[in-house]
C-alpha positions, -999 to 999 in steps of 0.1 A, spaced: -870 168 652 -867 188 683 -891 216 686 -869 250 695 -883 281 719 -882 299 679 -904 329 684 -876 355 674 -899 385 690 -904 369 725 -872 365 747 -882 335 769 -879 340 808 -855 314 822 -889 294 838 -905 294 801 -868 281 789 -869 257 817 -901 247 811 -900 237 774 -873 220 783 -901 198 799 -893 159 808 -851 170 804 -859 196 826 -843 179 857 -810 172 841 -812 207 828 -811 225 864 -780 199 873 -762 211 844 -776 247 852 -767 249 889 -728 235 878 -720 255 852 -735 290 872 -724 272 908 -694 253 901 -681 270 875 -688 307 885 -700 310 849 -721 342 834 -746 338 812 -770 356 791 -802 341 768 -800 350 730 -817 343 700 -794 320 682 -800 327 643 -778 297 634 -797 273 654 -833 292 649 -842 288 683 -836 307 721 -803 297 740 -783 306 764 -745 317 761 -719 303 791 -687 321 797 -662 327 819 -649 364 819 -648 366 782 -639 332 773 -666 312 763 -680 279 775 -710 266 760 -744 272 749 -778 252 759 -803 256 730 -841 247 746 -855 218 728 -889 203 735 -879 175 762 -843 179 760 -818 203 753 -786 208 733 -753 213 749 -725 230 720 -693 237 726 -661 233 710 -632 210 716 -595 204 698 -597 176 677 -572 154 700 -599 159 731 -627 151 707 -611 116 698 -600 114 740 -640 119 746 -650 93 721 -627 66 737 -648 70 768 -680 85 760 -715 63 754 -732 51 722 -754 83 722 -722 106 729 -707 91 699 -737 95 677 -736 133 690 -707 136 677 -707 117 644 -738 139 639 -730 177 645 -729 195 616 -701 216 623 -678 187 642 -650 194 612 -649 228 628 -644 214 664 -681 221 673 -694 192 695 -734 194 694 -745 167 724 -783 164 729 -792 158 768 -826 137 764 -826 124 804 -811 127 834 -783 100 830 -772 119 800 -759 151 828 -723 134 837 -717 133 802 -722 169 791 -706 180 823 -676 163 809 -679 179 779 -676 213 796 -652 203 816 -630 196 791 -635 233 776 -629 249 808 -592 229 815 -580 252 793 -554 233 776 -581 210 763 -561 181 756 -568 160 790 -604 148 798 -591 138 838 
């Protein structure tokens, strides 16, 4: 599948993150520069044992965001979502949001697992996020 940054005893700079992130690298700095500009998000790189691989953890104040997980030309964008803004998202999102979505592993859970693979795939995962950050979560306008 994806190769992961999954060396457990070597925390990744955020240029060998970027980096691995290789041909999705561009839509990863847009996605990067809103959710640390835009958003006013913190953030902090950690090995993710579920996921076997480095990501980083978004969050405003305490209340998390998202996390990116570095995959080898693309990345993965997880967050969660209410069930009624999942089924809101699907009504408007792409063929490859909806196969995201059929596919994560935890989706029964509310946790949305959408791969960015190229740059057109940005506007999407910003949506994602910013239906996490409205707060009530059930609008996606």
């Amino acid at each position: 599948m994806y190769e992961r940054l999954s060396n457990k005893n070597e925390t990744p700079t955020m240029e060998q993150f970027s980096t691995h992130i290789g041909s999705a690298k561009e839509g990863f700095e847009i996605i990067e520069n809103y959710l640390t500009g835009e958003l006013k998000t913190a953030k902090n790189i950690y090995f993710d044992a579920h996921n076997k691989g480095w990501a980083i953890k978004y969050y405003i104040k305490k209340d998390y965001v998202c996390n990116i997980t570095a995959e080898k030309d693309a990345f993965l964008l997880v967050t969660r979502l209410s069930e009624e803004n999942v089924q809101k998202f699907c009504e408007v999102g792409t063929p490859h949001a909806k196969e995201c979505i059929e596919s994560s592993p935890y989706r029964h859970r509310g946790w949305i697992e959408y791969r960015v693979l190229e740059t057109k795939n940005v506007e999407e995962a910003k949506l994602l996020v910013q239906i996490r950050v409205s707060g009530k979560q059930t609008s996606i306008g």
